[in-house]
N, C-alpha and C positions, 0 to 999 in steps of 0.2 A: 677355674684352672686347678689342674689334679696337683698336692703337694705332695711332693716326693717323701717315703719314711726314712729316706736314708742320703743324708745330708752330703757323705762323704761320693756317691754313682754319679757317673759321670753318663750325661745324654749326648746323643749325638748332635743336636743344635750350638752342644757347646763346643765341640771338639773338630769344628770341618775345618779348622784351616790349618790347626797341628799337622806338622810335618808326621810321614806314617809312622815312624819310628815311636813318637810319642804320643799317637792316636793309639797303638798298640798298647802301649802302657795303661792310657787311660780307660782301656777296658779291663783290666784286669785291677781286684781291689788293695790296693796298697797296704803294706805292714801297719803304716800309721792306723788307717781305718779299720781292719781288722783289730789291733789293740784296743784300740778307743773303744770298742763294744758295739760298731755300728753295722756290724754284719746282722741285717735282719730279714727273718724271718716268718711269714706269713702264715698263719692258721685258720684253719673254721672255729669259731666258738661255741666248743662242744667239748662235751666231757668226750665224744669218740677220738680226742686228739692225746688224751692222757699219755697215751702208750709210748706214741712218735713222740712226744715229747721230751720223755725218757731216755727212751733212745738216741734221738738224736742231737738232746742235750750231752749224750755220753760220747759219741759220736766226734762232735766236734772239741770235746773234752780234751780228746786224745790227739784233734787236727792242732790245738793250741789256739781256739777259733773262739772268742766269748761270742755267742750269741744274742739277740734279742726277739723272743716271740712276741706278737703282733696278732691279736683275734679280732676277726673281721666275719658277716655273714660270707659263707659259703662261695657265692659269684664271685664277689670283691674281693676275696682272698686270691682266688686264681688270677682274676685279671691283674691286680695291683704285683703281681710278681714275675707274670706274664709282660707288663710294661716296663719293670727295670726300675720302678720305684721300690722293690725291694731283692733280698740276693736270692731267695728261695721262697718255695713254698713246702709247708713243712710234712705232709701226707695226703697225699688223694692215691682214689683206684688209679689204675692206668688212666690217662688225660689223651683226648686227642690231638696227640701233637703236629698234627697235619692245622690245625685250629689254633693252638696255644704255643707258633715254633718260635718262640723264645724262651721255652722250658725245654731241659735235658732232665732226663728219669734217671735217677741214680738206679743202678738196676740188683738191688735187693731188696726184700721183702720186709719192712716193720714193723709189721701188725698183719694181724688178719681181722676183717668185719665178716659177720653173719648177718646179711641181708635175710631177717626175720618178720612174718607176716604175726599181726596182732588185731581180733577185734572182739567184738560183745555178744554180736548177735551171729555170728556165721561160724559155722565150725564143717571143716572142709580138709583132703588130705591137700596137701602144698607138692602141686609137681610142674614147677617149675616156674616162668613169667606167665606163660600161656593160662596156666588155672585161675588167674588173677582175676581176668577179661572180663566175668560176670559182674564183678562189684566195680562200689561207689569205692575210691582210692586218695587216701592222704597220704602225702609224700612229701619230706623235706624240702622247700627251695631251692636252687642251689647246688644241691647231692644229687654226683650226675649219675651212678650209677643207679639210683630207683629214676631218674627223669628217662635214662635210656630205657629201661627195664620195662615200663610202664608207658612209653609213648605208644600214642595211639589208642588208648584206654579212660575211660571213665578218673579224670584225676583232680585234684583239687589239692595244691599246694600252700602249706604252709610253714610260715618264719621262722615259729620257733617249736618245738619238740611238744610243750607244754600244751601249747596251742591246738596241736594236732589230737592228742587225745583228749584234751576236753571237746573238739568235735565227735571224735569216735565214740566217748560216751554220753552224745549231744543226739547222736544218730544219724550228724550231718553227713557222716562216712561209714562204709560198712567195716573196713579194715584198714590199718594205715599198717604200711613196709616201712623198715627203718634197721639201722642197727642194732641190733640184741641191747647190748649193752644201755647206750642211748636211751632204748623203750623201756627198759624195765625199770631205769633210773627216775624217768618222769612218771611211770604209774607210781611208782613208789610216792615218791613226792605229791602226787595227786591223792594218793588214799584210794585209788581204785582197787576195788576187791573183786570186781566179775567182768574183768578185760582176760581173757585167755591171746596166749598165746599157741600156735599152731605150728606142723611139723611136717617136714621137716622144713628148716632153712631154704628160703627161697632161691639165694645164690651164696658162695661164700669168695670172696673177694681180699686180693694181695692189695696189700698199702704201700707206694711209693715216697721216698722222698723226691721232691724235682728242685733243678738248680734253675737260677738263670743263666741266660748262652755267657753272660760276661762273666763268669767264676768257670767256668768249663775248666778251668787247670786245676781243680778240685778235686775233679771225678774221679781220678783213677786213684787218690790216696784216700777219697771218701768210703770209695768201694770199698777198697780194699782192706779201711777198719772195721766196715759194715760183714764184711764175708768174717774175715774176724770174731766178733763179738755172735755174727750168727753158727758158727762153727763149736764155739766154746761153750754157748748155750745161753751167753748174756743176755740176747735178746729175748730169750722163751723165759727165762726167768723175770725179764723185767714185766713181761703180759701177764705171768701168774701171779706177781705180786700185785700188781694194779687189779686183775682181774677180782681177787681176793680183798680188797678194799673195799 
């Protein structure tokens, strides 16, 4: 039985016989639980989250909203906030929400990813998903934008970041797609010294926050600190400082 992270959300097995007035209420999340700090939030456990984090720690800073991030592999992050065990998820690309309709897409941008090609032995111009189609491909779990990008293709998914380039310089893979950042982060930490990376950027991709449909009364004051803080330049500055770390 899945346990919910967020003690204060209310399911709907509990709430069928509430009259609609207070079925009403209990979808939307009360002062008390908001104060208590139980407003939470789900992430991927990745340094690619640094940014949205920042962000949308500042974000809610200004809603008067403590929140709590929650790192989960990649799938279980989306489902688990998809299901209402938690009130958000804290950045993905666009999500298919014909698939996921218990998420709403706050609709400004948080981050941007460079979906960037990296291998050992292949050196090749990058134009576009289509030049991919030759090689053996490693690709994060999970990260739907290389599982779209790459379906249909030669792929072999793995857990964790670490993982995937010690395949690549194992020769299990000829190139693994990943986010810049992300990739250079675990060559580093690996010691690899003859992984190139290749050019240009395979895709480059906008970062959403998504709410759950029971916070929907959020949206239009989340947007619109979000337009905010993108406007005045908070958010470009929080990506150069992180980037810069």
């Amino acid at each position: 039985m899945p346990i919910s992270l967020n003690p204060c959300k209310q399911h709907p097995a509990h709430t069928l016989f509430l009259p609609w007035a207070l079925l009403l209420l209990a979808l939307i999340p009360t002062t008390q639980c908001l104060a208590s700090g139980s407003f939470t939030i789900t992430a991927i456990d990745s340094t690619s989250v640094r940014v949205p984090e920042q962000v949308m720690q500042a974000a809610y800073r200004k809603l008067g909203i403590p929140i709590t991030i929650v790192k989960l592999p990649p799938e279980r992050s989306l489902r688990t906030a998809n299901s209402g065990q938690a009130d958000a998820e804290l950045a993905r690309v666009k999500v298919d929400l014909n698939q996921y309709k218990q998420l709403i897409r706050v609709p400004v941008a948080i981050d941007i990813i460079e979906a960037t090609v990296f291998s050992k032995t292949e050196s090749f111009h990058v134009a576009g998903w289509d030049s991919l189609k030759p090689y053996k491909i490693g690709i994060r779990q999970g990260v739907k934008f290389t599982e779209r990008g790459t379906r249909g293709m030669d792929v072999i998914s793995g857990s964790e970041n670490i993982q995937l380039f010690k395949m690549l310089n194992k020769g299990r893979v000829d190139i693994v797609v990943m986010n810049k950042h992300n990739a250079l982060k675990a060559i580093k930490e690996l010691g690899l010294n003859d992984i190139r990376m290749l050019q240009p950027s395979v895709h480059r991709l906008e970062v959403f926050h998504y709410l759950h449909f029971s916070n929907q009364v959020l949206l239009p004051r989340l947007t619109e600190i979000l337009q905010q803080m993108e406007s005045s330049g908070e958010i470009e500055q929080i990506m150069q400082q992180i980037r810069l770390e």
